[in-house]
N, C-alpha and C positions, 0 to 999 in steps of 0.2 A: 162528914165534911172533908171537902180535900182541901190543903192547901199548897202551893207550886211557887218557888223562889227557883230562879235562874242565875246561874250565874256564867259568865263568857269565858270562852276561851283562852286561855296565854300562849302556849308553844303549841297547838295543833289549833290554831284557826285556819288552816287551810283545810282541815280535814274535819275538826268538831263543829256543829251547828253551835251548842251550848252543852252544859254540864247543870241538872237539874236537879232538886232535891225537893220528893212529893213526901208531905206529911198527912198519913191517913187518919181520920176520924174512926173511936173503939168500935168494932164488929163492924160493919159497912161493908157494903158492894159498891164498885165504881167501874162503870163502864168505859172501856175506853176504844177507842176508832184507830182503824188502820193509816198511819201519816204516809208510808213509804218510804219511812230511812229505816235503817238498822239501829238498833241501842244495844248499850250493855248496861246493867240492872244491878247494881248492887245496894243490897236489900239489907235492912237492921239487924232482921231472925228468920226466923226459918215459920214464922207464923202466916205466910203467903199462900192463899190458893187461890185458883184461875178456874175457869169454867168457858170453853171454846167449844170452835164450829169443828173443832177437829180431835176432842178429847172426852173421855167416858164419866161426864157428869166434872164435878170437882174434882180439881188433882193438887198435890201440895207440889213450890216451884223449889230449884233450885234457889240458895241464897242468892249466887251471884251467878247470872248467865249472858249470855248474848241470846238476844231478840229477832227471830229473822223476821221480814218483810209478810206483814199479815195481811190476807185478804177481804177480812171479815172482821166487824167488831168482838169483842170477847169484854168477860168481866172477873174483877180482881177482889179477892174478899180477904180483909183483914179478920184477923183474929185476937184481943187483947187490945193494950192502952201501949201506945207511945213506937207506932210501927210506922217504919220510915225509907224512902232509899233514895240511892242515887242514879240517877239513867245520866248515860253518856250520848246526846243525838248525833249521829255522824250526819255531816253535809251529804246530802244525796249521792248516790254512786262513790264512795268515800271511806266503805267499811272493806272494799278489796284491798286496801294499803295496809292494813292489819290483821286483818282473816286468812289463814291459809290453806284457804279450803274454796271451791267452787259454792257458791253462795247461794243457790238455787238448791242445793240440801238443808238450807236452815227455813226456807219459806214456811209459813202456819207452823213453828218448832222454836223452841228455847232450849239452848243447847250449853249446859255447865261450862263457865269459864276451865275447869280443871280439865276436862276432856279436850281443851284448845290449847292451853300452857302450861300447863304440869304443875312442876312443883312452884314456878314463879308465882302463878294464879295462886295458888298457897298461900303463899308468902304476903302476897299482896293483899287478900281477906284479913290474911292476922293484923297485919298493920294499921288497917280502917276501922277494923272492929276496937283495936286498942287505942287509936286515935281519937280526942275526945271533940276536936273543932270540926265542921264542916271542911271549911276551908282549906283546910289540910289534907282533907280526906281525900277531895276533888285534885288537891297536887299530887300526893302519889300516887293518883290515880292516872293523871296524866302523863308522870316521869314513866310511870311502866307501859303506857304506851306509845310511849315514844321512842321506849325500846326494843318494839316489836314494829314500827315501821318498817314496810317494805319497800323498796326502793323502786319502783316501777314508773313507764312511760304513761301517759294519758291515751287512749284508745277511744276509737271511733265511735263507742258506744256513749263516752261523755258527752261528745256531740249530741248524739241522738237526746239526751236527756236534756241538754239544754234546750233543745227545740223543742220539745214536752213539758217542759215548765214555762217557756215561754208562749206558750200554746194555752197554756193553760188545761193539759191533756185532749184538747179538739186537736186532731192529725191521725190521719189515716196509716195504719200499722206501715203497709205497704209502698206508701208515701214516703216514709221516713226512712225504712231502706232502703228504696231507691238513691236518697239525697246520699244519702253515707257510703253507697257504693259498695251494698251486698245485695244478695237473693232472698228474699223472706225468708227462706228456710234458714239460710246463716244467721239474718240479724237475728231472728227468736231465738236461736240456742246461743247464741253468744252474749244476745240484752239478758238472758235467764241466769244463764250461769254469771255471769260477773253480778249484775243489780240484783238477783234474786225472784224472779220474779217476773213472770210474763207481761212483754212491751205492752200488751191490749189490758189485762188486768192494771199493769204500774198508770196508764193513761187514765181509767177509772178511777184509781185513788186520787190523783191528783185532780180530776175535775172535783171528784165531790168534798175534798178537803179546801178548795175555792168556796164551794157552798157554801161549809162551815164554818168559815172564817167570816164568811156575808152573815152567817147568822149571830157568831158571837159579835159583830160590830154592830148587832141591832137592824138585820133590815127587817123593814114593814111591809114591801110592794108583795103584790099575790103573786102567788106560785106558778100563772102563768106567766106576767111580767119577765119573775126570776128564771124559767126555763131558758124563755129567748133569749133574757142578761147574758146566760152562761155561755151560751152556742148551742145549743139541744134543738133538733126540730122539732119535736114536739114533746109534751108532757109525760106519756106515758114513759117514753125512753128516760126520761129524767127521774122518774121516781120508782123504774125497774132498777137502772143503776144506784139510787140513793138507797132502795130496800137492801137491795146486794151486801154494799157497803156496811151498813148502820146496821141492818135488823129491823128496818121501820121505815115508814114512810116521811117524806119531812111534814108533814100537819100534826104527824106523832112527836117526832125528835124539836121541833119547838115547843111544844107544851113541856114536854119532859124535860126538857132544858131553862 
């Protein structure tokens, strides 16, 4: 069993979505879906392994790393009693204020806080692990990123992502550079390297985490209803896309759920 308490932001609400802390149930696998923000994961022990579309069977994770932008579901397998952590969700487009790195190297990769900030990233594991409250935990977790804020303009590409969430990922790749005033060729290497991740794949995540959000509110209508709900023309596209995504179809991922 998983369970998930959230708790909000205080000095980076412009930039954190939430600050979460997942408590996993002994030995278990837990599936989890691509959202399309970036996290960073600081985890209890080092008892964590992962099993992806891009890794050779199970691999053991780092304790504490940053998450880039996945394009495929993956599964997390606990090991022992009492394993816990904490993810940091950055607001969409929101993890280039803290990363100082082109962020379309971290896409399908989890990458050691220590290889990002050194001895700080150190420093800041000793303190969480000797820390015995949550809430505490999640503050210096906070205070140290706020010391690696980087001081930057907002860029053209935020734009585009607004109109993508506002879309609810229906917008023609092509379409949306035009509005922003590049050449397809610029906006794709420029939405990539700063959000991580390709504008046609970030539009797929975003439609099918609409899906999933219809289906944890309990919907009932059929699967044709729900295609046209979304904006899909027809069925099969919808559940090419949702296999993509998930690993299954959705008449699979409702029952499983």
């Amino acid at each position: 069993m998983l369970n998930i308490r959230e708790y909000p932001p205080n000095l980076l609400s412009k930039y954190v979505a939430n600050y979460s802390i997942y408590r996993f149930g002994e030995n278990i696998d837990t599936q989890l879906y691509p959202k399309g923000i970036f996290e960073i994961v600081f985890q209890s022990n080092t008892n964590f392994q992962h099993n992806t579309s891009y890794s050779l069977g199970w691999q053991s994770r780092p304790k504490n790393f940053i998450g880039g932008l996945h394009n495929k579901s993956y599964t997390v397998r606990t090991n022992g009693k009492n394993n816990f952590c904490i993810a940091v969700a950055f607001k969409p487009n929101t993890a280039k204020y803290f990363i100082p790195y082109k962020l379309h190297s971290f896409q399908n990769n989890i990458v050691d806080i220590l290889d990002i900030w050194g001895n700080g990233a150190m420093e800041l594991s000793h303190k969480i692990t000797t820390e015995k409250e949550n809430i505490n935990k999640i503050s210096l977790i906070e205070d140290f990123l706020l010391q690696k804020l980087i001081q930057q303009n907002t860029s053209i590409i935020d734009n585009a992502i607004m109109i993508i969430l506002a879309s609810k990922g229906f917008v023609e790749v092509g379409e949306l550079a035009k509005k922003i005033g590049l050449s397809n060729a610029q906006f794709r290497k420029r939405f990539k390297e700063e959000v991580g991740i390709s504008p046609s794949q970030y539009c797929k995540i975003v439609r099918i985490n609409t899906t999933l959000k219809l289906f944890d509110e309990g919907y009932k209508k059929s699967l044709i209803e729900l295609t046209y709900q979304l904006g899909y023309f027809d069925q099969s596209h919808f559940i090419k896309d949702f296999k993509s995504v998930t690993g299954c179809s959705p008449k699979s991922f409702k029952k499983l759920n």
